[in-house]
C-alpha positions in Angstrom: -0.7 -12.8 1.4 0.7 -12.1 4.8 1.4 -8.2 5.1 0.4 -5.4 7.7 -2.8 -4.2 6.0 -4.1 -8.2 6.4 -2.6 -8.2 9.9 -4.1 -5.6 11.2 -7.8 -6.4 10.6 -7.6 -9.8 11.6 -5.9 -8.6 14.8 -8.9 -6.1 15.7 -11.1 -8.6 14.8 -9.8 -10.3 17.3 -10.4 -7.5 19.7 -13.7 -6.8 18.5 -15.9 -9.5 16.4 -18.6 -7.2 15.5 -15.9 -5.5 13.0 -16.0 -8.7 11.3 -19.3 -9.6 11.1 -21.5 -6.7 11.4 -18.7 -4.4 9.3 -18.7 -6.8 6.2 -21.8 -8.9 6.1 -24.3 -6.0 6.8 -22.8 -4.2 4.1 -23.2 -7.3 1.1 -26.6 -8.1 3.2 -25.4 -11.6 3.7 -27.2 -12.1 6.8 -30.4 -11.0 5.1 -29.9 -13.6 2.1 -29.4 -16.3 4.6 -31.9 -16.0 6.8 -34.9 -14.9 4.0 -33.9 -18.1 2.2 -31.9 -16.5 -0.8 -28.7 -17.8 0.0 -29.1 -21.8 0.8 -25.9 -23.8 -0.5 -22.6 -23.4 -1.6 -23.4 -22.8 -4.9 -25.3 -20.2 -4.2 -23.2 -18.3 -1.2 -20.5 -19.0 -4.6 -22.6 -17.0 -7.0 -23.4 -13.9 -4.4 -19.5 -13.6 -3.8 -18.9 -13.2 -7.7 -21.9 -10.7 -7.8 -22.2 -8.2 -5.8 -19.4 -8.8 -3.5 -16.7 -9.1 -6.1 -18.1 -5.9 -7.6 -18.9 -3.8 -5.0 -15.1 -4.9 -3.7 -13.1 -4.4 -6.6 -15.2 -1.4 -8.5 -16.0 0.3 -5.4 -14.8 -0.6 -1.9 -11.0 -0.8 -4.0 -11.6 2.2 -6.5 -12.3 4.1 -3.3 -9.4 3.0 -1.4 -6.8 4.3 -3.9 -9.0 7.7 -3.7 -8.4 8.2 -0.2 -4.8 7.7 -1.0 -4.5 10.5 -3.4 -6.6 12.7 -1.4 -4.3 11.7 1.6 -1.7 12.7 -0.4 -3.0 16.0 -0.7 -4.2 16.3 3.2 -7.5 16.8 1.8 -10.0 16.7 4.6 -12.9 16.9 2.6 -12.2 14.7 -0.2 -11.6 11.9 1.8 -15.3 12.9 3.3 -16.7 12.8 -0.1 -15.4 9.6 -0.4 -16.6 8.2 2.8 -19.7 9.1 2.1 -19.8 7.7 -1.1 -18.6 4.4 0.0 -21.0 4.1 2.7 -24.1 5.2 0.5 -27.4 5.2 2.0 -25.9 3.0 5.2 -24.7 5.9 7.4 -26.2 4.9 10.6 -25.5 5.0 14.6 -24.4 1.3 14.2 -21.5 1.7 10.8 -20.0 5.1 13.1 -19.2 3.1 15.4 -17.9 -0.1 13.8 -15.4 3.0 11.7 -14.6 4.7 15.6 -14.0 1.2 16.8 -11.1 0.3 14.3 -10.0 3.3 14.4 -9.5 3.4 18.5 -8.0 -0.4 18.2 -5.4 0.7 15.3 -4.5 3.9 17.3 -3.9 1.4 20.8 -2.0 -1.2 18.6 0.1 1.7 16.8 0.1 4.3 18.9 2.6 6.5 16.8 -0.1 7.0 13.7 -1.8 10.6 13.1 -4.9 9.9 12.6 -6.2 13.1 13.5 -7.9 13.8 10.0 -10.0 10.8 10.7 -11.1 12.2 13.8 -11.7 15.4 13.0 -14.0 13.9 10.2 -16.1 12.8 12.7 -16.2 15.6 15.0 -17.3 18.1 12.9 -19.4 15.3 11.4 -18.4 15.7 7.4 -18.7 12.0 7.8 -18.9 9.1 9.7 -15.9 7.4 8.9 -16.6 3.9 7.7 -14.4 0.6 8.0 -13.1 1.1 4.3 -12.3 4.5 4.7 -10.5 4.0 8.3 -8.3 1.1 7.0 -7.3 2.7 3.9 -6.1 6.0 5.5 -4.3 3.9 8.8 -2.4 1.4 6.1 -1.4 4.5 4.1 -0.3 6.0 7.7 1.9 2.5 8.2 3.2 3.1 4.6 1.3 0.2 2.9 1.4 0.5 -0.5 -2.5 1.0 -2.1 -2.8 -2.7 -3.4 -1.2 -4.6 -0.8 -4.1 -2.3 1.4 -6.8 -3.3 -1.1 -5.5 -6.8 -1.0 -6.1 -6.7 2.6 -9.5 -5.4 3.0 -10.6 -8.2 0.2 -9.2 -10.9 2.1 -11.0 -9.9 5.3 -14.1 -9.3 3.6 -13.9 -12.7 2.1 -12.8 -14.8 4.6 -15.4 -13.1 7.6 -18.2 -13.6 4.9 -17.8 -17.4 4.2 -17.2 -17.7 8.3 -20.4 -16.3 8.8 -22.1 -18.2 6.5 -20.4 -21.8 6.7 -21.8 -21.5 9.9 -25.5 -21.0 8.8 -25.0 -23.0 6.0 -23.3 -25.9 7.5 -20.3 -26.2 5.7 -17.3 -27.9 6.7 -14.2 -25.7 8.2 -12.1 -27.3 5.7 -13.9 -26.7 2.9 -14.7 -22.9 4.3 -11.3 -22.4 4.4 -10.4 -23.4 0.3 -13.5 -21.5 -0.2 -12.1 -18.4 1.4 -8.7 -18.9 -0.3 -10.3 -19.5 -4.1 -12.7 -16.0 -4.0 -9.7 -14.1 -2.4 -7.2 -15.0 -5.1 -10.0 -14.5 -7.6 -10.9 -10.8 -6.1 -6.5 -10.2 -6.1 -6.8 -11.0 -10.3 -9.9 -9.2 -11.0 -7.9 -6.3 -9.1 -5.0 -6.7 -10.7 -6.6 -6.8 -14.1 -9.5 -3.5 -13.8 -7.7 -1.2 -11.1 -6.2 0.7 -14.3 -9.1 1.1 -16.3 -11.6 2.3 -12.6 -12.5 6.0 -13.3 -10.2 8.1 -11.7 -13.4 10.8 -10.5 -15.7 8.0 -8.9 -17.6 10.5 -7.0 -17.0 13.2 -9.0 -15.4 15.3 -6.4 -14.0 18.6 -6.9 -10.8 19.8 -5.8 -11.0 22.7 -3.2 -9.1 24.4 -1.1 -10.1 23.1 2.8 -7.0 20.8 4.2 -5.5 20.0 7.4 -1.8 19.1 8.0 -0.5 16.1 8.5 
C-alpha cells in the first residue's frame, strides 16, 4: 500500500525517529519484553504481534480512528477528546504530548494548508493530550483520506517500526525483517477488513453534546 496516510508517517519519521520508536513500541511495551527477556526469537516477537498488537490495532487503535472521523464530521471538539483519552488510557504523560505536538508540527510544516486548529485547541485548554493515533487520524481526514486507507496506514507504521526495533535487538536479518513486516501488515489489513463492521460503534461510550468548534 502506497497512499498519503502511509506517506506521511514514514516521512516524519524521517524527521523525527522518536515518533517511530518511542510512539509505537512504548505503547505495545515492546522494548520492555525485549529487554526483561519475554520477547527472545522470532517466534516469539511473531506471537506478541498477533496478541496484543493485532488487537489493540485493529479493536482499538482502528475502532478509534473511524471515531474521530465521525466526530470530525460533526466538529466535535470534545468527542474527539473523549476519544483521545480513551486511546491513550493510563499513558498520558509529558513524554506521549509531545510525540502527538511533534507530528502534529511536522504535518502542519509539510502541509501547511491543513486546519488543524481543533487539535490545537485540544491541547491548549488541555481536554487532552493529543496522541499519535488521534493526530494522524484527524490530519489524513484533513487531506481527505478515506477512514481505511488511514487505518491501513497507521498499521503499516506500527508494524514495520516494531519489527525494526526489534530485528535489531533480536538479531534478525534485514531481509527477513522486511517479509516479516510485510506478512503481519497484510494480516492486520484482513483482520480489518473482516471485524471493522461488527466494532461497537459507542467504544467509549461517549455522549453527544453540544460544545463544537468550526472548521
Amino acid at each position: 500500500m502506497n497512499d498519503k496516510s502511509t506517506k506521511l508517517l514514514d516521512y516524519v519519521q524521517t524527521l523525527d525517529n522518536d515518533l517511530s520508536v518511542g510512539g509505537f513500541s512504548h505503547v505495545f511495551d515492546l522494548q520492555t519484553r525485549i529487554a526483561e527477556g519475554r520477547i527472545q526469537s522470532q517466534e516469539e516477537l511473531e506471537g506478541f504481534i498477533l496478541h496484543p498488537m493485532m488487537n489493540r490495532l485493529v479493536h482499538q487503535d482502528g475502532a478509534a480512528i473511524l471515531a474521530i472521523y465521525a466526530a470530525a464530521d460533526q466538529r466535535d471538539i470534545r468527542q474527539i477528546a473523549r476519544i483521545d483519552r480513551y486511546i491513550l488510557g493510563h499513558e498520558n504523560d509529558e513524554a506521549v504530548r509531545q510525540r502527538g505536538r511533534r507530528l502534529l508540527k511536522l504535518a502542519q510544516a509539510l502541509y501547511p494548508w491543513l486546519n488543524l486548529k481543533v487539535l490545537d485547541e485540544l491541547a491548549q485548554k488541555e481536554l487532552s493530550p493529543v496522541c499519535l493515533a488521534t493526530a494522524h487520524a484527524y490530519v489524513n481526514y484533513q487531506l481527505g483520506s478515506s477512514r481505511d486507507h488511514t487505518v491501513y496506514g497507521y498499521m503499516q507504521s506500527a508494524v514495520c517500526t516494531c519489527i525494526q526495533l526489534a530485528a535489531r535487538s533480536l538479531s534478525i536479518p534485514p531481509h527477513d525483517a522486511k517479509a516479516l513486516a510485510g506478512k503481519w501488515t497484510a494480516e492486520m489489513e484482513r483482520a480489518w477488513t473482516a471485524e471493522k463492521d461488527s466494532l461497537p460503534t459507542d467504544l467509549v461510550n461517549i455522549q453527544k453534546n453540544d460544545s463544537h468548534i468550526a472548521s
